[in-house]
N, C-alpha and C positions, 0 to 999 in steps of 0.2 A: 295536255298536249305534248307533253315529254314524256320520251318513254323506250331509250334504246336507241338501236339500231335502227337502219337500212326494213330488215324485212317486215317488217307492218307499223310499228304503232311507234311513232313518230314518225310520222308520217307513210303508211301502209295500209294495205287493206284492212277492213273493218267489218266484224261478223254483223254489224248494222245494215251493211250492204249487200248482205247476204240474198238478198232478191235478183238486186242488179247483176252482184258474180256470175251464178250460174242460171236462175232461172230469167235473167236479161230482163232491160227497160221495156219488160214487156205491155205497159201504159206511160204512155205521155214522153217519150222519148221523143226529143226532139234529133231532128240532121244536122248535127255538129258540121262547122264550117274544118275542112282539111289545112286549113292555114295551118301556118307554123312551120317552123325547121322541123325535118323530120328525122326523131331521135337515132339514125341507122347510124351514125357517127358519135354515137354520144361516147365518151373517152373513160378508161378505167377497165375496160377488160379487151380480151383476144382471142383470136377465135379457138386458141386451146385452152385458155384459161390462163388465169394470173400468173408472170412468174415465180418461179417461185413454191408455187402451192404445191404439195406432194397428193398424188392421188388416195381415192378409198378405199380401204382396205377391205373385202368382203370378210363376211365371216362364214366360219368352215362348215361345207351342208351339212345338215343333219342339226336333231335335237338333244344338246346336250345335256349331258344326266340330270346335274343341277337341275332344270328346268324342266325336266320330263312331270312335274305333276303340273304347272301350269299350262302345258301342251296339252293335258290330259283332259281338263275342265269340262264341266258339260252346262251349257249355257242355256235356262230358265227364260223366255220370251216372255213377257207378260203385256198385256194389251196396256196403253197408254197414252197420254196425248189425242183422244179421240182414236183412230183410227191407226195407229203407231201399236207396234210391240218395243217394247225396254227391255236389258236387260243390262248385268254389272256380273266385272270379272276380275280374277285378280293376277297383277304383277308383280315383279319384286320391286321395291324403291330401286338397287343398287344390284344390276346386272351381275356385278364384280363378286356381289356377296348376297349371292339370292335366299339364302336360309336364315337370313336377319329379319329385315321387316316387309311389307310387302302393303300395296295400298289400293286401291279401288277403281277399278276404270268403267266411266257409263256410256253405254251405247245402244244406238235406236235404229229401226230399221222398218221400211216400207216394201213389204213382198213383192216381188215378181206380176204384175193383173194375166201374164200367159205361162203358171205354172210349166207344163207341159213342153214348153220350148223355154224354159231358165237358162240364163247362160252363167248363171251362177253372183256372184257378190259383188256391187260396185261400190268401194269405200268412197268417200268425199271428204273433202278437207277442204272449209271455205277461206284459210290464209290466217293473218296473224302477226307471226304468232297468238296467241288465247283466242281467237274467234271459235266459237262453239260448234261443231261440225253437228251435233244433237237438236242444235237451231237449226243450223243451215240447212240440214234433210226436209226437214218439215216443211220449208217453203221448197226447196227443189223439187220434192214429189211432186207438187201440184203445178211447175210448170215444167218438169221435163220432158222431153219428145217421147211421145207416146210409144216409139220401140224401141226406145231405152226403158220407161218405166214396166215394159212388157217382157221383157226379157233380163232385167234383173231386180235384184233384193236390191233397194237403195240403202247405203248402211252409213251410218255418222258415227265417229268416236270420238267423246273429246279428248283430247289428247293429255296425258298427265299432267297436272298443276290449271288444269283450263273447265269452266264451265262446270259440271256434275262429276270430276274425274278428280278426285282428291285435291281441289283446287288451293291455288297459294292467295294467298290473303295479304294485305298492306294496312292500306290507309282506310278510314271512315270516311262518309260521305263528303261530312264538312271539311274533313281535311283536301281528301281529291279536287273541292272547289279551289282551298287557297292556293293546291300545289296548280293546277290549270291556270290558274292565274299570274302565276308570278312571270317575271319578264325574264323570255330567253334572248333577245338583243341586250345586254348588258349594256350599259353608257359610262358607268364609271364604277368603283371599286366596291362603292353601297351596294349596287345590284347585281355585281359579280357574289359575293356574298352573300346576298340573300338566294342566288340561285343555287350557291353551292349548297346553302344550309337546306336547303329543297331539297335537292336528291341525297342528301342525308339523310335526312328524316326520312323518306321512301322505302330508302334501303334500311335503315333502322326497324321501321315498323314491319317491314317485309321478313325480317330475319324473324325478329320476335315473333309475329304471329305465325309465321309457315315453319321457322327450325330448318331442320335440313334435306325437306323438300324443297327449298329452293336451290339446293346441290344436288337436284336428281330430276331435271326438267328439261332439256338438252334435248335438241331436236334426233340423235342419234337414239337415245332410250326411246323417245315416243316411238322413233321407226322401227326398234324391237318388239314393242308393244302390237304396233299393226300387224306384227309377224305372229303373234302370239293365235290376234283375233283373227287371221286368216285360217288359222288352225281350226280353230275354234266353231267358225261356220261352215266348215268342212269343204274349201276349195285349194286347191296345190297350187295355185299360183293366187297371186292378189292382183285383182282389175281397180283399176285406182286414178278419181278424176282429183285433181290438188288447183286450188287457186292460187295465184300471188304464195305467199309464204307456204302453200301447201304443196307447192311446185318442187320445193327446197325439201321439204318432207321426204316426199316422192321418189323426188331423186336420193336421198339419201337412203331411202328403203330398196333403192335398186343398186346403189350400191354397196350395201350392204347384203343381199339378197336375191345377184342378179339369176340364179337358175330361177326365184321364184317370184318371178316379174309375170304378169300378162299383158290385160291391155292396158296402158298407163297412159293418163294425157295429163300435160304440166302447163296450165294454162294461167299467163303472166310470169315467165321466171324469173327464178333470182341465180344469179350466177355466186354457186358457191366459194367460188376461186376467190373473191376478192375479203380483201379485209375490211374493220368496219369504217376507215378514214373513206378509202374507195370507193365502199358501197353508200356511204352516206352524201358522197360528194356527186355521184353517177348519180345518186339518186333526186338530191336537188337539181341537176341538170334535166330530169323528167317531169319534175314539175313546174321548172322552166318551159319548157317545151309546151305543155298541158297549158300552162297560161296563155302561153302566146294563141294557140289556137282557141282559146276562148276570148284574148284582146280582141282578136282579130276579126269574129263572130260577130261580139258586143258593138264593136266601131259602123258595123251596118244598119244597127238596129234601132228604132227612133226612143227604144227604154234605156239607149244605154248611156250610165249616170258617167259613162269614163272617156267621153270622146268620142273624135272621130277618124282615130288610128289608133293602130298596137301601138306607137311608141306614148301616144299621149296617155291612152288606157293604163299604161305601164307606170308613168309617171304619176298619173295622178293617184294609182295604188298604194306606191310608195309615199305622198304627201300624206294621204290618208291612215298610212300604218302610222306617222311621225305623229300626226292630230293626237291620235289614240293615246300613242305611247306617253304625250305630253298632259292627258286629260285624257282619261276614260272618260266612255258614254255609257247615259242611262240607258237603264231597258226597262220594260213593264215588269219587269221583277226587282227585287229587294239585290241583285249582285249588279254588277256594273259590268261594262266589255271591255278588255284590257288586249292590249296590244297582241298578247300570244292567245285571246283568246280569240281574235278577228283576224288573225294569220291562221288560226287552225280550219275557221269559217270557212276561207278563200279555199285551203289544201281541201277540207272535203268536199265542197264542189268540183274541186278538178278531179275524181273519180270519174264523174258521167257529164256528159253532153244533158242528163233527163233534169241535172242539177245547177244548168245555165241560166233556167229563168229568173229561180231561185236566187240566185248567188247577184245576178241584174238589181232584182227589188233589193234584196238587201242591203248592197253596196247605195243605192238610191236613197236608201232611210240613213242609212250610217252617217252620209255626206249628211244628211239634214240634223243628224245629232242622235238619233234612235239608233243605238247597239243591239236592239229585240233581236231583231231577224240574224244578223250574223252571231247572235252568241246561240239560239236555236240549232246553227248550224255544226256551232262548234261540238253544242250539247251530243246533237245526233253523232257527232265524230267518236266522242267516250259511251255513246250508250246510256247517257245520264238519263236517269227517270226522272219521270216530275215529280216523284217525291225526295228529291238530292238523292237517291243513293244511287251507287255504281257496279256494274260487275266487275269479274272480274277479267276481262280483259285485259286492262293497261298494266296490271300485276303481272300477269303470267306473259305479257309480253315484255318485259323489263326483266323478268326473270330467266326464260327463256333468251333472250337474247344474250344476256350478261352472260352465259354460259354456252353458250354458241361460239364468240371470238372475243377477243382478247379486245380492254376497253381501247379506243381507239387514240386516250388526249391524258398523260400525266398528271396534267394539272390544268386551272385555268389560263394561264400561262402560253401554255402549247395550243389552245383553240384559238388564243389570239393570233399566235402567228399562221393557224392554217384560215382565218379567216376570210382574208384575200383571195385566196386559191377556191376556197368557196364561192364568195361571191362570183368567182371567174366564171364560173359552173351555175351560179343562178345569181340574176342578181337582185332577183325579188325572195328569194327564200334562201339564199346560202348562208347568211349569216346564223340564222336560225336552226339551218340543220346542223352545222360546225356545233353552236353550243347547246344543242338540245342531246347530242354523243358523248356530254360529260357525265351523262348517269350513271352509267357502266365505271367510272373513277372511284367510285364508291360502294361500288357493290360488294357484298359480303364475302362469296362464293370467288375464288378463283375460278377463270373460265377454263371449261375442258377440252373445249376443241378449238379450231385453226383454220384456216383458208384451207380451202383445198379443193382438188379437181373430181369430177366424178364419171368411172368410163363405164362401169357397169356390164363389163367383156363379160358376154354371152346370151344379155337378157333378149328378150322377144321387143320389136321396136317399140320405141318410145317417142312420143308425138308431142314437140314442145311449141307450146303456141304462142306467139309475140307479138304483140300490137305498137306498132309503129312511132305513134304518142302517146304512150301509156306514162302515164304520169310516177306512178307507186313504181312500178317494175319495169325501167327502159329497156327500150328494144334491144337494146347493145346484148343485154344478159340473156336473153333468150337465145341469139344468136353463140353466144359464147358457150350456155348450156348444152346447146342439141351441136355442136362442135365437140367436146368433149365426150357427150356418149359413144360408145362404140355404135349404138344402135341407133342415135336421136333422127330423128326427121324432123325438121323446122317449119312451123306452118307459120305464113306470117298476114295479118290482120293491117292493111295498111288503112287506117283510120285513130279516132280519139277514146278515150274512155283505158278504164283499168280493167284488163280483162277481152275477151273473145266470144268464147264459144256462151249460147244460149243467150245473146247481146243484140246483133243487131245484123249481122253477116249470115245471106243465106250459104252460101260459099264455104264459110267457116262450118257452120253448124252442119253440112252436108257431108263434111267431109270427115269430120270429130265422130257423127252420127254412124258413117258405114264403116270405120275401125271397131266402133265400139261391136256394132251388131253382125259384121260381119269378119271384122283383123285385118279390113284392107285399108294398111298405113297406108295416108298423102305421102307422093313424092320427093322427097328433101329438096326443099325451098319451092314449095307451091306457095302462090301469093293468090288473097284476094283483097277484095275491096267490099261493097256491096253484098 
């Protein structure tokens, strides 16, 4: 359950949810109750972006020499997956010095069913960081809107260090149990200490087995990479849907690359501008928010084990994380649920309203001393299989982030004091996001990049979509993102859940649907609901 930053994984979107993102609660979604403060105020960004941040710098059109044999490539389709073509390409590890070594990138794609009217290549990116976009197509095919899947090649890359793309490696299975387990609310100096030796080891076993692929994972390389594969399936511009962290992708490839923007939608943003103190603390303030409107829900409902209000719901949450943290509960398995692992429980149910029922029973068993269901939940948050092992997700998001921005907390020391300040910002999960940001304290790799804005002067609009109480990605940052493009258009989702478009909004979907098929961006600041 630790694992970085802000943009997915601690607390972030999850290529597990890969159905919910894009192809939406398309069974068993339930009507999330609109309770809750709604995150338009949530504190940490502005509508031009963080002071401070210096914007992105494009880089100069054309293909330069160095790289003209990787622009050159000619990509090998091979059937796959059932019904899928594969294929694998190559980039440089290190842009700076492309003649050194160079490493493997895998990508899958679902043709166009109305050749004849192609509108050419729609990349995806289901967030992250490490969510597998090679997974994430194969469920999107089968439930995308039939003149999206008619009019384009669905195409998934995973992105360097992620999934089949020369992925970074850590920990063994048994170890990823203990590191899950160990307590991120520290209570005294024993368990500050065992936290720290935790993301030591992470980072330890992360150097040793990847080397200096985990110096070459940076969400600005992967966005050269999609530049590469744009080339590569033969469209001048890249059409481009990004979830949650693939929003941050996205936008980093149009700023990078704004003449060779098309249609682009950023759905869940992350607002680049901020640092990771910021984004981790905005970001507890969204799953603040996310709870509240599932207290709120719960308090009506005759299952529900937490009361008969948000504030009792709240309360009794918090007595229940202390039970834990004091005694773990058994589960029908041989591991027991331990306090970060029944806070990680909670965060992935606040993803979807489809995960409320869910998240009722469990909380129902926990009280009675059965951990099963909430450590299930935690499980599906890592991807764990039931046979212990793990992907690699929570690597390549640890990695990927640690190189993104700069760690946010010196020591343990410095998380203690920004504690408070968290908790102000959630006061069911601030403690826990504060000291779950001391990963990156130890990381191998110096980070390469820095806060920053992104305008993207010149590209074709860009269509940023924000959900209201989005728990992973507060609305603030959407709002902040499509402010900063030159081109952004802001759709905003005023309901619950991570995420938009292919979810639960005819409204949204109608409108994402006729940019794509036909370029005609929403309005800047069209709102729906429903």
């Amino acid at each position: 359950m630790r694992a970085g930053q802000y943009r997915s994984r601690r607390f972030a979107p999850v290529a597990a949810l890969a159905v919910l993102l894009l192809a939406g609660c398309t069974a068993g979604s339930t009507t999330g109750s609109t309770a809750g403060a709604s995150s338009d105020a949530v504190s940490g960004s502005t509508a031009a972006g963080a002071p401070g941040a210096a914007p992105l710098q494009p880089i100069p059109a054309g293909t330069p020499a160095a790289l003209a044999t990787y622009y050159a490539q000619k990509l090998s389709w091979q059937n796959c997956r059932g019904d899928f073509e594969c294929t694998t390409f190559k980039v440089p590890l290190d842009y700076e010095h492309p003649d050194r070594r160079e490493i493997t990138l895998s990508a899958i794609r679902k043709t166009a069913t109305d050749p004849a009217h192609r509108l050419g290549s729609l990349l995806m990116n289901p967030g992250g960081p490490g969510g597998s976009a090679v997974d994430y197509v194969q469920n999107a095919a089968r439930a995308a809107d039939p003149g999206v899947r008619s009019s384009y090649d669905l195409v998934g890359l995973d992105p360097r260090g992620v999934g089949e793309s020369t992925p970074v490696s850590c920990l063994s299975g048994p170890r990823m149990d203990a590191y899950t387990a160990v307590d991120i609310t520290p209570d005294d100096q024993a368990e500050i200490d065992a936290l720290v030796a935790a993301d030591k080891e992470f980072a330890a076993a992360c150097q040793q087995k990847s080397g200096e692929l985990i110096g070459h994972v940076s969400t600005v390389e992967a966005a050269r990479d999609m530049d590469v594969l744009r080339a590569l399936v033969g469209d001048d511009k890249l059409n481009y849907l990004g979830k949650s962290y693939g929003t941050f992708l996205g936008a980093t490839y149009a700023g990078l690359f704004p003449g060779n923007v098309g249609r682009m939608v950023l759905d869940g943003a992350v607002d680049p501008s901020l640092d990771s103190r910021a984004g981790n603390r905005t970001q507890a303030g969204g799953f603040e928010t996310a709870w509240a409107a599932f207290a709120a829900d719960c308090a009506k409902r005759d299952d529900c084990p937490l009361g008969r209000s948000e504030k009792e719901a709240g309360q009794q949450l918090t007595a229940l994380f202390r039970q834990i943290d004091a005694k773990p509960l058994s589960t029908e398995s041989d591991r027991v649920l331990t306090e970060s692992m029944a806070t990680t429980g909670v965060i992935q149910a606040m993803y979807s309203e489809s995960l409320w029922h869910t998240l009722r029973e469990a909380l129902t068993t926990a009280k009675a001393g059965d951990g099963s269901a909430l450590l299930r939940l935690s499980d599906d948050y890592y991807e764990r299989s039931s046979d212990g092992s793990y992907p690699n997700l929570m690597f390549a998001n640890m990695a990927v982030n640690c190189l993104d921005l700069p760690a946010p907390f010196a020591d343990p020391a410095a998380v203690q004091q920004a504690v408070p300040d968290f908790e102000q910002a959630s006061a069911h999960f601030g403690r826990d996001m504060a000291w779950m940001a001391l990963g990156c304290t130890y990381w191998p790799t110096k980070a390469t990049g820095a806060p920053h804005t992104v305008r993207a002067a010149g590209a074709a609009p860009i269509v940023v979509v924000g959900t209201t109480r989005d728990p992973a990605t507060p609305y603030a940052w959407a709002k902040s993102l499509a402010a900063q493009l030159e081109s952004g258009r802001l759709l905003t989702y005023d309901g619950d859940g991570h995420t938009a478009y292919g979810r639960r909004s005819t409204c949204i979907d109608n409108a994402v649907n006729r940019y794509l098929l036909g370029g005609e961006a929403p309005a800047n600041g069209t709102r729906c609901a429903k």
